[in-house]
mmJSON file of the N, C-alpha and C atoms, coordinates in Angstrom:
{"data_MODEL":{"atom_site":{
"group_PDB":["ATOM","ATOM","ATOM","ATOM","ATOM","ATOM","ATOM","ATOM","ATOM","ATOM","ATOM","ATOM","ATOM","ATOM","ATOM","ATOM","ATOM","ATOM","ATOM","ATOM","ATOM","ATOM","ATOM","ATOM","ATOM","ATOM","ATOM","ATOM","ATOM","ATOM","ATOM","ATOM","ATOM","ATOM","ATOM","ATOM","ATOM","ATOM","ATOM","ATOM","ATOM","ATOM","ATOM","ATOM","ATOM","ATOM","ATOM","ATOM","ATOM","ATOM","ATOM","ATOM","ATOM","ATOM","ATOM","ATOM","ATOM","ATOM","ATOM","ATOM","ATOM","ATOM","ATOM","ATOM","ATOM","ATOM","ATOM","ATOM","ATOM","ATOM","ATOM","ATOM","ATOM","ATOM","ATOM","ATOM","ATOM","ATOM","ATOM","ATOM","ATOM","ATOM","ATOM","ATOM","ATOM","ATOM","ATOM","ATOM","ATOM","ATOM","ATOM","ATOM","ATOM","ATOM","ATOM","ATOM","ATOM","ATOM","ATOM","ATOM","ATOM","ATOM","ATOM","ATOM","ATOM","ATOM","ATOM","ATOM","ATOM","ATOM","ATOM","ATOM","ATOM","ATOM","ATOM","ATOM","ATOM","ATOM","ATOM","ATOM","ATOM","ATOM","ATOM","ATOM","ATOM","ATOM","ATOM","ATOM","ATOM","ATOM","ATOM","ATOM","ATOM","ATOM","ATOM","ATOM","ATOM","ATOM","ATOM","ATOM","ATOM","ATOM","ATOM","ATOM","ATOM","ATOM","ATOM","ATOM","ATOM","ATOM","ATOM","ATOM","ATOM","ATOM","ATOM","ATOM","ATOM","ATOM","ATOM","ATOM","ATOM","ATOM","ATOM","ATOM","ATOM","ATOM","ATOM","ATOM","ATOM","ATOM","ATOM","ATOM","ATOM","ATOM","ATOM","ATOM","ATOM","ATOM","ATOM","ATOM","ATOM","ATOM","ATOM","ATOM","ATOM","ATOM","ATOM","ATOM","ATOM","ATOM","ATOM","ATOM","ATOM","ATOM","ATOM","ATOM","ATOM","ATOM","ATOM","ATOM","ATOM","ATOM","ATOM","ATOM","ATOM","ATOM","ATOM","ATOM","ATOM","ATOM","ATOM","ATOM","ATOM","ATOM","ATOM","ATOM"],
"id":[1,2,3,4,5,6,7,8,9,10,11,12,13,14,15,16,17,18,19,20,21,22,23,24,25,26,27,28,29,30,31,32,33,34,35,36,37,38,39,40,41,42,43,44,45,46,47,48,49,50,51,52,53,54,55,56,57,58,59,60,61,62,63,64,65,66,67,68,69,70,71,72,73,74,75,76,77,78,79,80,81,82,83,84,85,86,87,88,89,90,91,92,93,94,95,96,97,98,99,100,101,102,103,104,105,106,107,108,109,110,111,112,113,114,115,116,117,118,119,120,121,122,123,124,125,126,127,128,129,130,131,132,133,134,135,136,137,138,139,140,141,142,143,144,145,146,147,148,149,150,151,152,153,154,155,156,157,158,159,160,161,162,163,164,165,166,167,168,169,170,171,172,173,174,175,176,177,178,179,180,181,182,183,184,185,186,187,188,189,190,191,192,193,194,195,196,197,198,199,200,201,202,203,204,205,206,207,208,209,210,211,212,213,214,215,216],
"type_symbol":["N","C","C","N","C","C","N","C","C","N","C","C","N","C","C","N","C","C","N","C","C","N","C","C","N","C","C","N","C","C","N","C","C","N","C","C","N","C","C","N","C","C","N","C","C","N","C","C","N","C","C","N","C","C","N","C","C","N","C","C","N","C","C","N","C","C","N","C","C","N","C","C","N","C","C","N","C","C","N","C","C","N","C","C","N","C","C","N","C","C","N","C","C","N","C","C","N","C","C","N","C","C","N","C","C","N","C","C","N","C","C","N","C","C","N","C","C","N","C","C","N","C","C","N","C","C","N","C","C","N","C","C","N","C","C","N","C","C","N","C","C","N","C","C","N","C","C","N","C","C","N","C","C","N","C","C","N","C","C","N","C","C","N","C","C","N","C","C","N","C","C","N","C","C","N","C","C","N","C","C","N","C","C","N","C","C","N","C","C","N","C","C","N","C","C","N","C","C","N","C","C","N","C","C","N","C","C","N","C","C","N","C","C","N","C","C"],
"label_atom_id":["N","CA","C","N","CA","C","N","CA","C","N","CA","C","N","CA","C","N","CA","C","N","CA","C","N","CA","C","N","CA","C","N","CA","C","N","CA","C","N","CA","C","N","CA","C","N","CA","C","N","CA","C","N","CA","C","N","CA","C","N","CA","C","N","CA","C","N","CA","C","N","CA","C","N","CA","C","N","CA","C","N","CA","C","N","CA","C","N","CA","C","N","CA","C","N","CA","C","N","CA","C","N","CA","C","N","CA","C","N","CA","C","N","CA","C","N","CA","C","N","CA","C","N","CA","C","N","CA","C","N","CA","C","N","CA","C","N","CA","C","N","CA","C","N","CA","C","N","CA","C","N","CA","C","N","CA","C","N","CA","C","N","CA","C","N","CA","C","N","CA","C","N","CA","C","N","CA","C","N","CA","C","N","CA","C","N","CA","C","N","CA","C","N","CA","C","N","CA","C","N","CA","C","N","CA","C","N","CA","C","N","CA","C","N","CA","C","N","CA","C","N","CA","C","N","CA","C","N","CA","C","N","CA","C","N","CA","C","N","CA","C","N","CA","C","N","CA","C","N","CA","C"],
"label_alt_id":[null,null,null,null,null,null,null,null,null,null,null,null,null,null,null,null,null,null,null,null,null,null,null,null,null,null,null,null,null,null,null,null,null,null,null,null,null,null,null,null,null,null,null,null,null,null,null,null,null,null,null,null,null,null,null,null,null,null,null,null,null,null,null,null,null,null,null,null,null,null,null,null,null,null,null,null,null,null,null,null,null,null,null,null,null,null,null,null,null,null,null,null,null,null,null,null,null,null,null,null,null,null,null,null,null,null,null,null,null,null,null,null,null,null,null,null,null,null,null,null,null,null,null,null,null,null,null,null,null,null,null,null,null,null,null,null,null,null,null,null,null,null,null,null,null,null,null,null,null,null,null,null,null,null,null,null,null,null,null,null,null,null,null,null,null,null,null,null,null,null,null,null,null,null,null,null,null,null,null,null,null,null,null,null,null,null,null,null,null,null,null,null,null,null,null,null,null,null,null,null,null,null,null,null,null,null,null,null,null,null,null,null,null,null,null,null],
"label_comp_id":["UNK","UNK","UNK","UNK","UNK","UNK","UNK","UNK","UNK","UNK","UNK","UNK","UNK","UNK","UNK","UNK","UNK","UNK","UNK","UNK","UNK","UNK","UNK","UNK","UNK","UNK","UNK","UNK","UNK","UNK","UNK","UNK","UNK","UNK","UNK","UNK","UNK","UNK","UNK","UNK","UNK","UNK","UNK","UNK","UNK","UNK","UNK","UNK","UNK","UNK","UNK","UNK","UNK","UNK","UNK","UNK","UNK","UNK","UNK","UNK","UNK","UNK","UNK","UNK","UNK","UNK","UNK","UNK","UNK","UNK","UNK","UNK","UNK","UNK","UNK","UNK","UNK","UNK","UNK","UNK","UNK","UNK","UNK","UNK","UNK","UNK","UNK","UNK","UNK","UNK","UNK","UNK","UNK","UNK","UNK","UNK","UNK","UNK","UNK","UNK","UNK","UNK","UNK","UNK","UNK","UNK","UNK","UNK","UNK","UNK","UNK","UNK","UNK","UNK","UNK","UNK","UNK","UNK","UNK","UNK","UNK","UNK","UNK","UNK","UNK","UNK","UNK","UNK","UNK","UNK","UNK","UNK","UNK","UNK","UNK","UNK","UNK","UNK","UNK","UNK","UNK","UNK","UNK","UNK","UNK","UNK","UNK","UNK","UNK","UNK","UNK","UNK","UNK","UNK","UNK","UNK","UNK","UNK","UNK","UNK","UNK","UNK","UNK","UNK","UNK","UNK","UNK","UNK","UNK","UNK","UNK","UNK","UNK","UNK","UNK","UNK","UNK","UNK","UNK","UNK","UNK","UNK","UNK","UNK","UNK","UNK","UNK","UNK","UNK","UNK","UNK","UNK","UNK","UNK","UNK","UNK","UNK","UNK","UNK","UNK","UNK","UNK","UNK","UNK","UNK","UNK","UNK","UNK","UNK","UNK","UNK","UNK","UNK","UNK","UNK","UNK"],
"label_asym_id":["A","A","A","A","A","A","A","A","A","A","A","A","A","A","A","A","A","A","A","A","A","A","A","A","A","A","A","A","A","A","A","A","A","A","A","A","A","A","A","A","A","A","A","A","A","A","A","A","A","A","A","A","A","A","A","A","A","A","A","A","A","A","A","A","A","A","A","A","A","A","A","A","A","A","A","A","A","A","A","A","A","A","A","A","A","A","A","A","A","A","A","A","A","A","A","A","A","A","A","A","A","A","A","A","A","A","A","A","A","A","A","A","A","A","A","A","A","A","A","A","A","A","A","A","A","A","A","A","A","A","A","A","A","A","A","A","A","A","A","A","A","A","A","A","A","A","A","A","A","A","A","A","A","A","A","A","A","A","A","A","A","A","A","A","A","A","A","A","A","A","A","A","A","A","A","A","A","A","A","A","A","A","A","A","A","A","A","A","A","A","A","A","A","A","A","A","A","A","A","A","A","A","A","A","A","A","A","A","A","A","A","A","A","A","A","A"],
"label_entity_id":["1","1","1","1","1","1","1","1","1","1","1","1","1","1","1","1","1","1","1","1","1","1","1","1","1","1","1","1","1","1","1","1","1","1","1","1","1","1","1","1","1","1","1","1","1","1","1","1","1","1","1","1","1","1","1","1","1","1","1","1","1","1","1","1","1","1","1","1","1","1","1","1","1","1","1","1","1","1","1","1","1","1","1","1","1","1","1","1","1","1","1","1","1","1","1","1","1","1","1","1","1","1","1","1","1","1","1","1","1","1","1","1","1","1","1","1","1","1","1","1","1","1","1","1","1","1","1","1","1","1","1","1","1","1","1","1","1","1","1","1","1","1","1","1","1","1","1","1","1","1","1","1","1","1","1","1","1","1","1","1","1","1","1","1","1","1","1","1","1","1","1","1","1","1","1","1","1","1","1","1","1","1","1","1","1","1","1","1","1","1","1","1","1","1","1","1","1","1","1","1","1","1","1","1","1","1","1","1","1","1","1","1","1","1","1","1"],
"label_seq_id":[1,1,1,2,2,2,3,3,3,4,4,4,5,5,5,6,6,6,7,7,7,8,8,8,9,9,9,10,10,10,11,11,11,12,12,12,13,13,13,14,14,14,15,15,15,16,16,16,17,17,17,18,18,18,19,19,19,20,20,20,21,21,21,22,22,22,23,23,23,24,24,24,25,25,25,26,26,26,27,27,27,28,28,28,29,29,29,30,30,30,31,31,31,32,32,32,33,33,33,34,34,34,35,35,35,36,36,36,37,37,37,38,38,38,39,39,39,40,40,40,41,41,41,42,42,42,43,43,43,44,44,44,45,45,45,46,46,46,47,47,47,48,48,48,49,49,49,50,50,50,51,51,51,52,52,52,53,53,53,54,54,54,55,55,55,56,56,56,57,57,57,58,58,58,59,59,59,60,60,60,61,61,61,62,62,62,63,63,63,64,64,64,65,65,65,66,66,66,67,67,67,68,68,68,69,69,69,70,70,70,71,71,71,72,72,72],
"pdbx_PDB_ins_code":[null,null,null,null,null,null,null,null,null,null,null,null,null,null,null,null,null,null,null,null,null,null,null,null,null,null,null,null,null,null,null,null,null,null,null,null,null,null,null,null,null,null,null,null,null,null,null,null,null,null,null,null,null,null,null,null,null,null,null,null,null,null,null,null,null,null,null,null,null,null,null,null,null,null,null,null,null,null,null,null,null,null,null,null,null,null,null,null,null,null,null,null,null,null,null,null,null,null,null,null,null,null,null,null,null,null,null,null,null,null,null,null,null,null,null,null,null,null,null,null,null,null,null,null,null,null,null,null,null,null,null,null,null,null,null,null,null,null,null,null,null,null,null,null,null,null,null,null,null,null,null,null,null,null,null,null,null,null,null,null,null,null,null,null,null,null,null,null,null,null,null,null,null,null,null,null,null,null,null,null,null,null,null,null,null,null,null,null,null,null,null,null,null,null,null,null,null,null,null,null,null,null,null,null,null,null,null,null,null,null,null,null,null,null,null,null],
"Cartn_x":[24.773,26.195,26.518,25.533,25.848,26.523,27.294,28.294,27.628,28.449,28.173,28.925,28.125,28.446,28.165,29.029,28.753,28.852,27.706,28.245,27.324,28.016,27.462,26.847,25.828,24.851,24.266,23.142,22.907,20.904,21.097,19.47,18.406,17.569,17.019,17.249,17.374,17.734,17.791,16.291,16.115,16.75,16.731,17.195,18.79,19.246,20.764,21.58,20.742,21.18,20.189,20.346,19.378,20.166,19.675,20.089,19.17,19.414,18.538,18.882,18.304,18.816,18.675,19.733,19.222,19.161,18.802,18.233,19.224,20.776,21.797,21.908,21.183,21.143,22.397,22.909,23.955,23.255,23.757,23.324,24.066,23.118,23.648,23.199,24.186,24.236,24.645,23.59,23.437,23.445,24.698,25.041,24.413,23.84,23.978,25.192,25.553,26.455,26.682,25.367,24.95,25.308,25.501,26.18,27.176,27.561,28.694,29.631,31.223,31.72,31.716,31.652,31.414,30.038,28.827,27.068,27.494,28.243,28.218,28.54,30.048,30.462,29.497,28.946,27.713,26.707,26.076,25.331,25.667,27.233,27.128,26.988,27.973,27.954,26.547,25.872,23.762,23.647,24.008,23.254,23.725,25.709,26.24,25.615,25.463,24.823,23.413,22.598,21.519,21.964,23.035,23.431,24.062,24.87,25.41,24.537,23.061,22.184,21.159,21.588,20.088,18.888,19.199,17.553,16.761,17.295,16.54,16.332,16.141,15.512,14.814,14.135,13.703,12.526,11.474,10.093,10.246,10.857,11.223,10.182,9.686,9.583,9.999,10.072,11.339,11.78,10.711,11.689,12.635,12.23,13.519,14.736,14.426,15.634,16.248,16.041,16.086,16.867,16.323,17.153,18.383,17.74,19.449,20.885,19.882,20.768,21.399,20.815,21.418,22.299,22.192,23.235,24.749,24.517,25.628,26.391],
"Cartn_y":[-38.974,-38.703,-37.309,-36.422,-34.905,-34.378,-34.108,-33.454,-32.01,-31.337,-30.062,-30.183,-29.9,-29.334,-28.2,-27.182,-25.979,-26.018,-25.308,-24.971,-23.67,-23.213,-21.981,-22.277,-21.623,-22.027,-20.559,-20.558,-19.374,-19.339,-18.772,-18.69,-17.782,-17.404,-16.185,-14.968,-13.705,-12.711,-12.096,-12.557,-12.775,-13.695,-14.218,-15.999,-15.713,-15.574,-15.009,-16.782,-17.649,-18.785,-19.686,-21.023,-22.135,-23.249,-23.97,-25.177,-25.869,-27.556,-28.823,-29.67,-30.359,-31.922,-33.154,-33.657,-34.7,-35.988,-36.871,-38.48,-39.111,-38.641,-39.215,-37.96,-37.467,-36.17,-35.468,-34.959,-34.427,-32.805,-31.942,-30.417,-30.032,-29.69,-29.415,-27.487,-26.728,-25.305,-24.454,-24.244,-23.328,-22.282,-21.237,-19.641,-19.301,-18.181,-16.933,-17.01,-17.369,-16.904,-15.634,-14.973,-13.552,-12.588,-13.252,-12.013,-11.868,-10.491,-9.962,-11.07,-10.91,-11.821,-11.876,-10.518,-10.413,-10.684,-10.384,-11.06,-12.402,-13.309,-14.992,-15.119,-14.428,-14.896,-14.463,-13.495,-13.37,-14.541,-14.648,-15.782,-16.94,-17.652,-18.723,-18.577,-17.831,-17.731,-17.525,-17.205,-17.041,-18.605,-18.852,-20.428,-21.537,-21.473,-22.671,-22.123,-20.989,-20.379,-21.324,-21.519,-22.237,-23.873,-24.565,-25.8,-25.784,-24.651,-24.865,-24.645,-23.647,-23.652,-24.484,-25.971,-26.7,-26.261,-25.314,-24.824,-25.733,-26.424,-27.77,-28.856,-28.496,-29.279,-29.158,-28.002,-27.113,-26.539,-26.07,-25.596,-24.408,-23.548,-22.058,-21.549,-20.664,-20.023,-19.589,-19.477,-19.292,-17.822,-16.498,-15.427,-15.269,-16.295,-16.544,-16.887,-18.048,-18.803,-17.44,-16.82,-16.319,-15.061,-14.375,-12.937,-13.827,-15.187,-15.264,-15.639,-16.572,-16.601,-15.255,-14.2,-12.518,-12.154,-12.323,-12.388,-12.758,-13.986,-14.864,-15.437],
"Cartn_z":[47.601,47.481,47.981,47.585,47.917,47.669,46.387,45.888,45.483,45.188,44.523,43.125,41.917,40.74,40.44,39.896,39.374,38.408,37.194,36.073,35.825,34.434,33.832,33.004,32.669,31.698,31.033,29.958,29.738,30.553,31.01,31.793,31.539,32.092,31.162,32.676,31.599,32.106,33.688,34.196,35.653,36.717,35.958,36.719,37.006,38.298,38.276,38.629,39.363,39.569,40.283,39.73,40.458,40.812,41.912,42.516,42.444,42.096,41.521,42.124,42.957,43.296,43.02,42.622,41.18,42.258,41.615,41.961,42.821,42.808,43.419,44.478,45.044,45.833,46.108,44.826,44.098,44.154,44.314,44.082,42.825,42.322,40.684,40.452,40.723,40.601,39.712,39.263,37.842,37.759,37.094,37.359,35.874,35.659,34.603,33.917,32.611,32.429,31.099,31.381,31.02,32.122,33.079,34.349,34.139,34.611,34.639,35.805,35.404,36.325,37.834,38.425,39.69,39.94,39.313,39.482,39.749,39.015,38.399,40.111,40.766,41.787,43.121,42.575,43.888,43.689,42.503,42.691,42.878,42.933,43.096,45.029,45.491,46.742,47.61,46.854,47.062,46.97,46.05,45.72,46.757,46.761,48.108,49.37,49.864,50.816,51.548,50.261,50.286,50.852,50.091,50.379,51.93,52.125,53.785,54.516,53.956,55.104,55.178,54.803,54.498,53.848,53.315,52.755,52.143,51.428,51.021,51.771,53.192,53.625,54.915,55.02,56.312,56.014,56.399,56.407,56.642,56.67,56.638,55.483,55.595,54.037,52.906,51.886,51.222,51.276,51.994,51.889,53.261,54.174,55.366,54.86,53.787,53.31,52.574,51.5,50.599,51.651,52.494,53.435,53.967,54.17,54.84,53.746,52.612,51.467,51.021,51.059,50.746,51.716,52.871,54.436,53.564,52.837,53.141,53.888],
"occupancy":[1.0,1.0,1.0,1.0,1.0,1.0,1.0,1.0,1.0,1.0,1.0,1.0,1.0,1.0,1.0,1.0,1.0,1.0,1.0,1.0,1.0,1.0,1.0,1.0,1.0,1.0,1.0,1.0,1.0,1.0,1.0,1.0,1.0,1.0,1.0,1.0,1.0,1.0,1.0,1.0,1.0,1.0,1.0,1.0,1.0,1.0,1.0,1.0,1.0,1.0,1.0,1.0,1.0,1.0,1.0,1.0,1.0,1.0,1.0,1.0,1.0,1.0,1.0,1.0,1.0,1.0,1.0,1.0,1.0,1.0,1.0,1.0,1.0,1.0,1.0,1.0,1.0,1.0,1.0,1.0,1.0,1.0,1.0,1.0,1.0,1.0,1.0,1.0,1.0,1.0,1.0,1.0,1.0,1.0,1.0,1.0,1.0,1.0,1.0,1.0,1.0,1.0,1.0,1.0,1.0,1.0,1.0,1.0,1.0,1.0,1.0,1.0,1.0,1.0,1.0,1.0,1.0,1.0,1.0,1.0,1.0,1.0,1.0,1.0,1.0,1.0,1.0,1.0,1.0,1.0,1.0,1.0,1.0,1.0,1.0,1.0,1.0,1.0,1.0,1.0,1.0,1.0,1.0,1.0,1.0,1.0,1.0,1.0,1.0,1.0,1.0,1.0,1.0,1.0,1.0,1.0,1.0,1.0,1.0,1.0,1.0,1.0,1.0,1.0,1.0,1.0,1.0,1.0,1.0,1.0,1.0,1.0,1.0,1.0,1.0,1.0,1.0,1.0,1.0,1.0,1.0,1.0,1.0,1.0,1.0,1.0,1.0,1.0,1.0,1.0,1.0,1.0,1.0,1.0,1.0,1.0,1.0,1.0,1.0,1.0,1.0,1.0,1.0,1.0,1.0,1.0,1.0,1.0,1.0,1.0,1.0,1.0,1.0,1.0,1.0,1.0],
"B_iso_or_equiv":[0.0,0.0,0.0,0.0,0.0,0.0,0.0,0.0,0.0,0.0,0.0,0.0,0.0,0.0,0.0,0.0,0.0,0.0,0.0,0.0,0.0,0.0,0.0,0.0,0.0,0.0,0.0,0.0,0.0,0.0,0.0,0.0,0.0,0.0,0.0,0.0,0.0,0.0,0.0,0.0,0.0,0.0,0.0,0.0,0.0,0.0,0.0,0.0,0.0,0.0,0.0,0.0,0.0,0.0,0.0,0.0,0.0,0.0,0.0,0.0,0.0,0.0,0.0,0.0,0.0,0.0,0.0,0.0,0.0,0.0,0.0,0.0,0.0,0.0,0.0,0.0,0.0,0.0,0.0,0.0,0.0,0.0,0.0,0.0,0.0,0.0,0.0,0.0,0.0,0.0,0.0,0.0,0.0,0.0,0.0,0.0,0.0,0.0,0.0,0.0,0.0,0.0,0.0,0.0,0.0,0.0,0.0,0.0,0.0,0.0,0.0,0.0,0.0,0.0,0.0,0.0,0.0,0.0,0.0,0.0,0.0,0.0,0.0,0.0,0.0,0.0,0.0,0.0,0.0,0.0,0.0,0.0,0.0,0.0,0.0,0.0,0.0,0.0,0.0,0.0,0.0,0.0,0.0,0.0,0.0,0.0,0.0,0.0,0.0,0.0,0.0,0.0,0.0,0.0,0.0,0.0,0.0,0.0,0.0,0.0,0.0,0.0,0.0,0.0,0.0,0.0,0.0,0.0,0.0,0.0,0.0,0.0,0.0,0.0,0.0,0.0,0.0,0.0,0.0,0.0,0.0,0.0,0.0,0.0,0.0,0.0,0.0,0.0,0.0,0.0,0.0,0.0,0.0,0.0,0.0,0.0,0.0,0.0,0.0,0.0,0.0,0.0,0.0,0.0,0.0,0.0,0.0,0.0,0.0,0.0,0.0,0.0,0.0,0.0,0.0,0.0],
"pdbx_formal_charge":[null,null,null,null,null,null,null,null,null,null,null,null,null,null,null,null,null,null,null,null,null,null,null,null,null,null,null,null,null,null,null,null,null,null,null,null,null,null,null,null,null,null,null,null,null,null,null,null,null,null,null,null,null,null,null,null,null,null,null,null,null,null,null,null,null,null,null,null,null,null,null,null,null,null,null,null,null,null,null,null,null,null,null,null,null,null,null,null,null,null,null,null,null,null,null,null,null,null,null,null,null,null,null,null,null,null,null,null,null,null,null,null,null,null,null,null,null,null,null,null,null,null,null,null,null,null,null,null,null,null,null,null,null,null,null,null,null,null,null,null,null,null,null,null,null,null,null,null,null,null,null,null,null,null,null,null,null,null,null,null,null,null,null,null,null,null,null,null,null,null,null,null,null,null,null,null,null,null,null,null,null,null,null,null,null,null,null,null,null,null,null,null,null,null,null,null,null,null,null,null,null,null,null,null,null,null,null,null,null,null,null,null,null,null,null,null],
"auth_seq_id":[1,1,1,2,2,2,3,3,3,4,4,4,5,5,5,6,6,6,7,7,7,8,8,8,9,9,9,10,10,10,11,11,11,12,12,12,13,13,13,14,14,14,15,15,15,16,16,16,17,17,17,18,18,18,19,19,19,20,20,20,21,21,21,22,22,22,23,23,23,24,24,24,25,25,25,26,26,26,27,27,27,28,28,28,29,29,29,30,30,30,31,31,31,32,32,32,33,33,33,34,34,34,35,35,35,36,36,36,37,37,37,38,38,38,39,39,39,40,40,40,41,41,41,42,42,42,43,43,43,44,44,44,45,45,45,46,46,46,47,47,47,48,48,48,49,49,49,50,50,50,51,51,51,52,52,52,53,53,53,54,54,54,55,55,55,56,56,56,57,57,57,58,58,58,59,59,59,60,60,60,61,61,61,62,62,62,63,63,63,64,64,64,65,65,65,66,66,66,67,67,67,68,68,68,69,69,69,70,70,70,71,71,71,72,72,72],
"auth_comp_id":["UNK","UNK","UNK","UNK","UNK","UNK","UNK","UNK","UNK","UNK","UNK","UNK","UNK","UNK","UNK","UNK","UNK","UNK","UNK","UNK","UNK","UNK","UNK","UNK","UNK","UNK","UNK","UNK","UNK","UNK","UNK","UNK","UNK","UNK","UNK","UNK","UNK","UNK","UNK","UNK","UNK","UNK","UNK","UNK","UNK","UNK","UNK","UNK","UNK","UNK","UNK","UNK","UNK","UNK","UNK","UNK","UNK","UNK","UNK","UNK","UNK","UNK","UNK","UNK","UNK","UNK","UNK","UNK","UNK","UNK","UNK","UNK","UNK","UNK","UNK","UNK","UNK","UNK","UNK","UNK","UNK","UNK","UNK","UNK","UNK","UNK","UNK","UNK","UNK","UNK","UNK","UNK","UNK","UNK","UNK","UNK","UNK","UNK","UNK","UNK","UNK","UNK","UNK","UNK","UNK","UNK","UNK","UNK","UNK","UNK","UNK","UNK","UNK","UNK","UNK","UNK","UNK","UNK","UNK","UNK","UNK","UNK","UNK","UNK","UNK","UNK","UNK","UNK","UNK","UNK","UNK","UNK","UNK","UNK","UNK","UNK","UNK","UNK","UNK","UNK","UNK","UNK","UNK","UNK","UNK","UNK","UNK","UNK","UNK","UNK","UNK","UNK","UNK","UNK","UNK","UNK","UNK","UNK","UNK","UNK","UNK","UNK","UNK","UNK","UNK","UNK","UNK","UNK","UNK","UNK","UNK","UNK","UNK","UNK","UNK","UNK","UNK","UNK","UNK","UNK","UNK","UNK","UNK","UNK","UNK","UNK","UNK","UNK","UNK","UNK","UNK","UNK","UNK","UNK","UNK","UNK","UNK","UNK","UNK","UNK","UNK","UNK","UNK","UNK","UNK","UNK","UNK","UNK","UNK","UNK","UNK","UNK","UNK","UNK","UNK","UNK"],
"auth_asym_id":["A","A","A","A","A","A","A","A","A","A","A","A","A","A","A","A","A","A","A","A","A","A","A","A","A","A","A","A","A","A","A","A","A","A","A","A","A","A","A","A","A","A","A","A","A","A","A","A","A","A","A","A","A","A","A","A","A","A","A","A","A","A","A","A","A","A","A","A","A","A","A","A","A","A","A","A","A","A","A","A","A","A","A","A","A","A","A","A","A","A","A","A","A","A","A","A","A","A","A","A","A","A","A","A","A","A","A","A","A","A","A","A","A","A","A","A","A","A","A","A","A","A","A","A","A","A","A","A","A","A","A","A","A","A","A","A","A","A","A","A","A","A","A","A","A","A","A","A","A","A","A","A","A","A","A","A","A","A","A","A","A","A","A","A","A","A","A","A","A","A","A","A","A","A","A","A","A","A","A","A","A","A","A","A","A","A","A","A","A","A","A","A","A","A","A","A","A","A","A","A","A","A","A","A","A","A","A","A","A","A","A","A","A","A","A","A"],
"auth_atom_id":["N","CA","C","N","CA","C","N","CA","C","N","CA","C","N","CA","C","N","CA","C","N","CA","C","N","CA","C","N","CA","C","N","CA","C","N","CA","C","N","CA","C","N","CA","C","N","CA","C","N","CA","C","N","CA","C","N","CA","C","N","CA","C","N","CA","C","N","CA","C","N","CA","C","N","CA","C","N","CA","C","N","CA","C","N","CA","C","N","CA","C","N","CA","C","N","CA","C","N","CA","C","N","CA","C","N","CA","C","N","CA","C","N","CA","C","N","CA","C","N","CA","C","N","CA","C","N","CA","C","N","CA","C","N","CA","C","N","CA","C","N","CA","C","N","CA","C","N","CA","C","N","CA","C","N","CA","C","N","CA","C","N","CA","C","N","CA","C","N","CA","C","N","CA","C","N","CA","C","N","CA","C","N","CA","C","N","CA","C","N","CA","C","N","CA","C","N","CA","C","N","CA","C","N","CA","C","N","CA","C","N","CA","C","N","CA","C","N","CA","C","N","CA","C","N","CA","C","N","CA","C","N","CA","C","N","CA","C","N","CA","C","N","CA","C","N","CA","C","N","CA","C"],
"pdbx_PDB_model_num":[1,1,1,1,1,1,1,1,1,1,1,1,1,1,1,1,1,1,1,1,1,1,1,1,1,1,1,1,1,1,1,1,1,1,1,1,1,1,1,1,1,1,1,1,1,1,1,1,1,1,1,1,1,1,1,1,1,1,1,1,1,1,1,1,1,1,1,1,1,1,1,1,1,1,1,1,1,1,1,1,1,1,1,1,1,1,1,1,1,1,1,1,1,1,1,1,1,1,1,1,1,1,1,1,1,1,1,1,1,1,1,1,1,1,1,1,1,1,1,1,1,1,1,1,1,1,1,1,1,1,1,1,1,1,1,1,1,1,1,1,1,1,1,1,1,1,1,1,1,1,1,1,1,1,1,1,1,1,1,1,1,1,1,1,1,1,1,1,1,1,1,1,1,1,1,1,1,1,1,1,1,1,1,1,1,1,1,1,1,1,1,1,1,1,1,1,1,1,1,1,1,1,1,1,1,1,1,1,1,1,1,1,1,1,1,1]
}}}
């Protein structure tokens, strides 16, 4: 289906945001919501970053993925 869900959740301290792809290959994106509000909006924009750049689904390494996810 490929939708995007966002939600906030509480994560642990490091963890600023994760993306999951569930069984209906739905992206399910999970913010900090221990971050400050401007962190929450950087990380989600880190995380869709990942979804517009295919990262999940490319052989890159993940600190390629990861510099360009910081690019935005």
């Amino acid at each position: 289906m490929e939708s995007i869900i966002v939600r906030g959740i509480e994560l642990p301290p490091k963890i600023k945001g994760v993306t999951v792809i569930d069984g209906e290959g739905d992206y399910n994106v999970y913010i900090n919501t221990l971050l400050s509000p401007e962190a929450q909006k950087r990380a989600q924009k880190h995380e869709l970053t990942h979804i517009i750049k295919d990262h999940f689904y490319n052989y890159d390494p993940v600190i390629i993925n990861e510099k360009e996810a910081n690019a935005g």
